[in-house]
N, CA, C and O of each residue as an XYZ file, in Angstrom:
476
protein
N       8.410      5.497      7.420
C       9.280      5.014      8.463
C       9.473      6.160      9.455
O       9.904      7.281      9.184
N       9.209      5.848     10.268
C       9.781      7.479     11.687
C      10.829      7.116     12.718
O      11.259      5.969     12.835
N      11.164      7.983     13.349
C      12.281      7.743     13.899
C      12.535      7.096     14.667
O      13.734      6.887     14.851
N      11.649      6.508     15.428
C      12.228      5.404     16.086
C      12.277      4.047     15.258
O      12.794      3.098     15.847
N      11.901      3.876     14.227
C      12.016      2.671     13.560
C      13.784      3.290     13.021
O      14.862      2.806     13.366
N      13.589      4.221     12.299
C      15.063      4.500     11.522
C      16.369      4.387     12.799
O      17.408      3.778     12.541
N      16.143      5.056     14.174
C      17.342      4.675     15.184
C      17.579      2.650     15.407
O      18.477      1.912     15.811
N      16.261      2.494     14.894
C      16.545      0.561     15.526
C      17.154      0.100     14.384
O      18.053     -0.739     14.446
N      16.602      0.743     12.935
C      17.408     -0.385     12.140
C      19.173      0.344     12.007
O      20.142     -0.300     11.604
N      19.194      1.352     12.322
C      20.601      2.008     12.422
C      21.536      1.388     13.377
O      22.680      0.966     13.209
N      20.777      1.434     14.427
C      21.415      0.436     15.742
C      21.805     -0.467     15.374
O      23.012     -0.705     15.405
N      20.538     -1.643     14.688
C      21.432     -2.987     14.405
C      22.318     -3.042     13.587
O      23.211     -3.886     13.651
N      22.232     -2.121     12.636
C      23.229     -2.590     11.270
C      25.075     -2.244     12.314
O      26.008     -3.043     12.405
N      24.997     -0.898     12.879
C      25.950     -1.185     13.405
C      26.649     -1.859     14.279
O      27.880     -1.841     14.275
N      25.716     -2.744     15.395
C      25.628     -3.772     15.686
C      26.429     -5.174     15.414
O      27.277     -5.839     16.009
N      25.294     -5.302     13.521
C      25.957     -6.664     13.212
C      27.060     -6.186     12.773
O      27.879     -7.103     12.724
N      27.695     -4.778     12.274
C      28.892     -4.516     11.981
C      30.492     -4.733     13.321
O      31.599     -5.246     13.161
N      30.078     -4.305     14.092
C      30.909     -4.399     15.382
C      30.835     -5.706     15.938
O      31.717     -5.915     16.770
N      29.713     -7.054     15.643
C      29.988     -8.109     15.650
C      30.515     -8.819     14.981
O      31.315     -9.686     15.331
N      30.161     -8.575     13.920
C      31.169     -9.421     12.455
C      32.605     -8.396     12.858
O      33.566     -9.124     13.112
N      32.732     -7.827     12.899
C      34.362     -7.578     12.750
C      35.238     -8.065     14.035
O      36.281     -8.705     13.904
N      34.672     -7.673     15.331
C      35.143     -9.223     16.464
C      35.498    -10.478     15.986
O      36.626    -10.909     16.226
N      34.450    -11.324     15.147
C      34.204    -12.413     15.007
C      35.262    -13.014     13.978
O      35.786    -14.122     14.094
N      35.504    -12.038     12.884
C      35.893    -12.188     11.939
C      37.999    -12.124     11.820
O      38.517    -11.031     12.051
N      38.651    -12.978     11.573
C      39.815    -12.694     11.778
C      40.259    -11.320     11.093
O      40.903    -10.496     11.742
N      39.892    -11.097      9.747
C      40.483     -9.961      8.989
C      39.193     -8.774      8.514
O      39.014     -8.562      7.315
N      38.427     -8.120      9.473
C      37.858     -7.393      8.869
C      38.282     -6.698      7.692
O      39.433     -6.274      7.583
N      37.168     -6.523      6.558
C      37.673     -5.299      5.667
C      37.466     -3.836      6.140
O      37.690     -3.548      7.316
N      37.099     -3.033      5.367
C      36.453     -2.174      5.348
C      35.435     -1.928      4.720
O      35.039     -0.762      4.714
N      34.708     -2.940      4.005
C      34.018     -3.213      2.748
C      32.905     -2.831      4.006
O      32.482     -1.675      4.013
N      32.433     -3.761      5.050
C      31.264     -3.542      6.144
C      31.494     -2.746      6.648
O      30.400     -2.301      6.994
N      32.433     -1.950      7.113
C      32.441      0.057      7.261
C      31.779      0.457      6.684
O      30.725      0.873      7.165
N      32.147      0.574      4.859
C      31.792      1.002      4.432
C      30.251      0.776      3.663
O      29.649      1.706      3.125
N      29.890     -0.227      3.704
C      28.574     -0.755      3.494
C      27.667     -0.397      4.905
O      26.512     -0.045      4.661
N      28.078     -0.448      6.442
C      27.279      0.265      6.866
C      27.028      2.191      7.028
O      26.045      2.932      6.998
N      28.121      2.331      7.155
C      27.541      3.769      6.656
C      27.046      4.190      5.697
O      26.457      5.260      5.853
N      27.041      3.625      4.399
C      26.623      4.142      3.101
C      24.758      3.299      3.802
O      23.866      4.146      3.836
N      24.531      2.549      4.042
C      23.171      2.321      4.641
C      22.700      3.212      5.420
O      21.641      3.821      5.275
N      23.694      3.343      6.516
C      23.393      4.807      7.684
C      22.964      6.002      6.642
O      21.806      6.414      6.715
N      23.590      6.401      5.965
C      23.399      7.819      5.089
C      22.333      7.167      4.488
O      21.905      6.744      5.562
N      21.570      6.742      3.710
C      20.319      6.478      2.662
C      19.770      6.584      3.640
O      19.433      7.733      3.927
N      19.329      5.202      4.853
C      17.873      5.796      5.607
C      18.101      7.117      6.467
O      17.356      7.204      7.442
N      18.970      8.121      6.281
C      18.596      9.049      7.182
C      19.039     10.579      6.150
O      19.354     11.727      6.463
N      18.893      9.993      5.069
C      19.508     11.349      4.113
C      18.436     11.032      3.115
O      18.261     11.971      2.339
N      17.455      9.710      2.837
C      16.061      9.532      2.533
C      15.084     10.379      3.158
O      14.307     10.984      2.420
N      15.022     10.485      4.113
C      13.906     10.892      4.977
C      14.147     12.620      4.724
O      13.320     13.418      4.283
N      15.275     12.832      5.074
C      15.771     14.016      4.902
C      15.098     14.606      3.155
O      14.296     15.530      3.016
N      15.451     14.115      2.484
C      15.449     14.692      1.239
C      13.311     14.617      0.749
O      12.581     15.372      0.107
N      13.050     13.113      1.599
C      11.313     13.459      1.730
C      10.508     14.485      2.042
O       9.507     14.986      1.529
N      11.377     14.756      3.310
C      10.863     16.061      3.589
C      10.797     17.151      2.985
O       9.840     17.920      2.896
N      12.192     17.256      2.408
C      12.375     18.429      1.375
C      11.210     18.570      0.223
O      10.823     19.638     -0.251
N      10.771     17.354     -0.096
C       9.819     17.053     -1.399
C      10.979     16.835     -3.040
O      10.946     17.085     -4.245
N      11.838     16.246     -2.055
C      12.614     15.801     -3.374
C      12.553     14.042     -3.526
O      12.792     13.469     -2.463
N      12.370     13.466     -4.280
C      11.975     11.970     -4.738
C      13.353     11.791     -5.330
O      13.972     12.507     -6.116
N      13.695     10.564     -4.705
C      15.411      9.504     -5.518
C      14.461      8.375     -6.040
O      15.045      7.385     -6.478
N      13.284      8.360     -6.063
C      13.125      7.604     -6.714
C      12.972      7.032     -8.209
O      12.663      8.019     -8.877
N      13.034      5.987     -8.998
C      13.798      6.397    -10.637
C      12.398      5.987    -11.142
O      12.378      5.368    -12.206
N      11.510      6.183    -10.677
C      10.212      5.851    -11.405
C       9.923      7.660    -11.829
O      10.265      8.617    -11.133
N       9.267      7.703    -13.045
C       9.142      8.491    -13.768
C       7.750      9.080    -13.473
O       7.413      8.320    -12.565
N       6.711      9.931    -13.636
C       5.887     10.111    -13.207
C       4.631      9.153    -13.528
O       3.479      9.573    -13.637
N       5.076      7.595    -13.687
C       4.253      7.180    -13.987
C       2.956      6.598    -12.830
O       3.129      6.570    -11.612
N       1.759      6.194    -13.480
C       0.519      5.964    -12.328
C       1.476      4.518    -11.742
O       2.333      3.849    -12.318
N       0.987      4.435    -10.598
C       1.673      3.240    -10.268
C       0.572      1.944    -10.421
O      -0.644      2.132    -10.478
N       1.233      0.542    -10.478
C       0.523     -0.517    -11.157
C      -0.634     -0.891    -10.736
O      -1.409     -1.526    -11.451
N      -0.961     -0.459     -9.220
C      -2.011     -0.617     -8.706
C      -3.181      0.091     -8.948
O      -4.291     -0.255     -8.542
N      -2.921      1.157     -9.657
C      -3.762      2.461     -9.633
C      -4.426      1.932    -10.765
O      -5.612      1.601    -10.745
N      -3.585      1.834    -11.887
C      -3.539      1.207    -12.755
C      -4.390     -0.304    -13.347
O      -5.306     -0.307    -14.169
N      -3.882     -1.327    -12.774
C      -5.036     -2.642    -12.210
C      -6.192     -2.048    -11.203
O      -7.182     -2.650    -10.788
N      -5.974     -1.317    -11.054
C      -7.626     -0.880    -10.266
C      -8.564     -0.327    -11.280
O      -9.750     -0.657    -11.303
N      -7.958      0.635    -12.239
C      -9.106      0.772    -13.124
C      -8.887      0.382    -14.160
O      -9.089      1.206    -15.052
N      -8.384     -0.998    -14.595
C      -8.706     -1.591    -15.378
C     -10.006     -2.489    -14.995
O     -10.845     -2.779    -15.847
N     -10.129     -3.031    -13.226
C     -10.606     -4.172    -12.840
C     -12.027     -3.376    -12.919
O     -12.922     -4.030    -13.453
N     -12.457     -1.774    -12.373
C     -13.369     -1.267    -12.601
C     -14.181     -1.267    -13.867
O     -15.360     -1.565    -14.057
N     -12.919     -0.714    -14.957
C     -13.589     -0.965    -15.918
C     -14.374     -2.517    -16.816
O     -15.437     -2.675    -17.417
N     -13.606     -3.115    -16.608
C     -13.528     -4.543    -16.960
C     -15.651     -5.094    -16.382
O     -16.592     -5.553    -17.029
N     -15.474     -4.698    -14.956
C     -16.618     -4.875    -13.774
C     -17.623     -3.894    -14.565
O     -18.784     -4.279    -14.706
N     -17.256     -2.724    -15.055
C     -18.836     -2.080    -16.124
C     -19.311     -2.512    -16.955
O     -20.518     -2.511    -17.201
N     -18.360     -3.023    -17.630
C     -18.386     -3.720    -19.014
C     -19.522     -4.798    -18.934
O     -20.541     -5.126    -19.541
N     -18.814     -5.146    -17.899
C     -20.026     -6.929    -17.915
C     -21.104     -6.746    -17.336
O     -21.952     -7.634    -17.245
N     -21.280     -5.242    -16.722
C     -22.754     -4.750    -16.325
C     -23.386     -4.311    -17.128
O     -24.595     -4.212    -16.923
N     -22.934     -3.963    -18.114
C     -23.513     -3.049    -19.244
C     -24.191     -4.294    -20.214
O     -23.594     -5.321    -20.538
N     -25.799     -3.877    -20.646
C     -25.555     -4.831    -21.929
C     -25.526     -4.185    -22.940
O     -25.132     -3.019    -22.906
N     -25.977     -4.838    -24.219
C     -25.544     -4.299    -25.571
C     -25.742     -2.786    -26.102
O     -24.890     -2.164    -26.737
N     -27.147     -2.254    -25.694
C     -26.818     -1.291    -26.156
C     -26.631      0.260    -25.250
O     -27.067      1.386    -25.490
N     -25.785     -0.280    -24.130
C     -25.140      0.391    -23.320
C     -23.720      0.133    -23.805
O     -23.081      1.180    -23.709
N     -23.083     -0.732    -24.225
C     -21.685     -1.248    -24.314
C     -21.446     -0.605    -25.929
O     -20.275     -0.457    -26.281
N     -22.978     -0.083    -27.273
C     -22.184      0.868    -28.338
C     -22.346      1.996    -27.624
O     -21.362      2.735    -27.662
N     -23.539      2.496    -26.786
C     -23.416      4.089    -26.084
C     -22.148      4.437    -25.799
O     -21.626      5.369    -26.410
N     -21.343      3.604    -24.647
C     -20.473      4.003    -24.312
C     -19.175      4.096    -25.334
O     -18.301      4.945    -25.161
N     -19.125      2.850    -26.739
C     -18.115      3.158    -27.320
C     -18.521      4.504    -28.394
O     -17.673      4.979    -29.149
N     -19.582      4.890    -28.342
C     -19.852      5.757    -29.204
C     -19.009      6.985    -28.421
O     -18.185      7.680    -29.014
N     -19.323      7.135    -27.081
C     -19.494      8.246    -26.481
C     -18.011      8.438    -26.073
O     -17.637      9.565    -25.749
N     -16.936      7.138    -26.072
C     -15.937      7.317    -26.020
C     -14.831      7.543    -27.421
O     -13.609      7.612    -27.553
N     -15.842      7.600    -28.200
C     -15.145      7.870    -29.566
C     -15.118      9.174    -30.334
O     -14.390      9.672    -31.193
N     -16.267      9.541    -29.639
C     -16.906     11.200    -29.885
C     -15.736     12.197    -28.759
O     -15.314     13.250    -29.236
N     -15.323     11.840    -27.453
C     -14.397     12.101    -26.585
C     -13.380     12.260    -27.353
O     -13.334     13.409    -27.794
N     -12.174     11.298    -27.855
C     -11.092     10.663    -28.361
C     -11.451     11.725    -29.916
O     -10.455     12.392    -30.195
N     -12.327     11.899    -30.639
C     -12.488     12.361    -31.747
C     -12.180     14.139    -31.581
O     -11.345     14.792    -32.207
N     -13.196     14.655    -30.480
C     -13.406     16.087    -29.777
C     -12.118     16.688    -29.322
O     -12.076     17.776    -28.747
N     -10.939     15.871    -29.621
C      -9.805     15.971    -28.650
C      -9.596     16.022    -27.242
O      -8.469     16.205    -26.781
N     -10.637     15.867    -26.504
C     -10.518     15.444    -24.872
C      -9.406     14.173    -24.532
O      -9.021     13.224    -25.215
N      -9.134     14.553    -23.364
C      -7.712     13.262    -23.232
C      -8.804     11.974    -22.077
O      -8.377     11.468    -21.039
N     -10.122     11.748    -22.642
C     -11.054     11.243    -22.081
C     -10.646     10.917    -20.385
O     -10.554      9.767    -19.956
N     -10.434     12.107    -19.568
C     -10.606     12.057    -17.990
C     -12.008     12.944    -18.018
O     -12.419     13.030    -16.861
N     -12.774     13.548    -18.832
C     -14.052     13.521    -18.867
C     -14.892     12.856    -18.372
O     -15.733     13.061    -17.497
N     -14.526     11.721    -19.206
C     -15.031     10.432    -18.877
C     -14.908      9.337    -18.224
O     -14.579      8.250    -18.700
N     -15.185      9.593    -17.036
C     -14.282      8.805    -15.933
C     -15.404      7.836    -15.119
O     -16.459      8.198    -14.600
N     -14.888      6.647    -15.177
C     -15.219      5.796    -14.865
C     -16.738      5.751    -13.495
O     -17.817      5.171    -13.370
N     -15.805      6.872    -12.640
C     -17.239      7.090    -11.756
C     -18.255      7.614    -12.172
O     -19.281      7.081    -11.750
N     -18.360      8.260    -12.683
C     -19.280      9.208    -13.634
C     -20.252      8.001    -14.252
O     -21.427      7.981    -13.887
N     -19.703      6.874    -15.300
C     -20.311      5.902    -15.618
C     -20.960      5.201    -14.694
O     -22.175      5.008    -14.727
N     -19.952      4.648    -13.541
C     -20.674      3.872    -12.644
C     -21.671      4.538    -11.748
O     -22.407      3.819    -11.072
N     -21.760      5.729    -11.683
C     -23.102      6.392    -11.330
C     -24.190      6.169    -12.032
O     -25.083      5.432    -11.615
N     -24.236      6.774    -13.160
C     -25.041      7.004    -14.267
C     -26.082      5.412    -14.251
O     -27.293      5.245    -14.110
N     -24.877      4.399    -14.476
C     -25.512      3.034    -14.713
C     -26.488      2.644    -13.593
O     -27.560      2.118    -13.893
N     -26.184      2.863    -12.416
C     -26.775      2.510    -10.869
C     -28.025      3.876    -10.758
O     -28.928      3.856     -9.922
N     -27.838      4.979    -11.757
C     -29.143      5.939    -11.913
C     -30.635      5.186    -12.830
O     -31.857      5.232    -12.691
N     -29.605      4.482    -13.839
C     -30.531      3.934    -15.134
C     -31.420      2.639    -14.079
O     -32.623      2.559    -14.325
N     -30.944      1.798    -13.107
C     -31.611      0.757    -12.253
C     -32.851      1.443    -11.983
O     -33.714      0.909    -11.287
């Protein structure tokens, strides 16, 4: 998001705030306070991005896409491979897993090279 997107959505929120409270016979303070606590996140977000500090509560995990991507890769070798490419590879991933490697050795491009070498 950059700054001119962060001044427009800042603008409106205070906006619909100064309209709803016209409109409204008894403002609270609840939309005070709900728009500034909005004002502070998108502009104390950006702030803290920069810094290289993350609020975000995801843990260092791969994210799901990364994730469904090399499953869909792998899944796509598999059914390229025939039989006795499909024990090579479980051999070769068992000898990995056995050797104590955390099999990023064996990484998927590496295979999908190899296979498009064997053509």
């Amino acid at each position: 998001m950059n700054n001119r997107m962060r001044w427009n959505i800042t603008l409106r929120i205070w906006m619909a705030t100064i309209f709803l409270g016209i409109i409204m016979p008894n403002p609270g303070s609840g939309m005070i306070a709900l728009a500034l606590l909005s004002t502070v996140f998108i502009w104390v977000n950006e702030v803290l991005r920069k810094l290289g500090i993350s609020i975000s509560t995801s843990s260092n995990k791969p994210h799901s896409t990364d994730t469904s991507d090399k499953a869909y890769k792998l899944a796509v070798l598999l059914e390229m491979m025939d039989e006795d490419e499909r024990e090579d590879f479980k051999h070769q991933l068992k000898n990995d897993l056995i050797s104590g490697g955390d099999s990023e050795s064996l990484s998927l491009d590496a295979l999908i090279t190899e296979k498009r070498k064997r053509r």
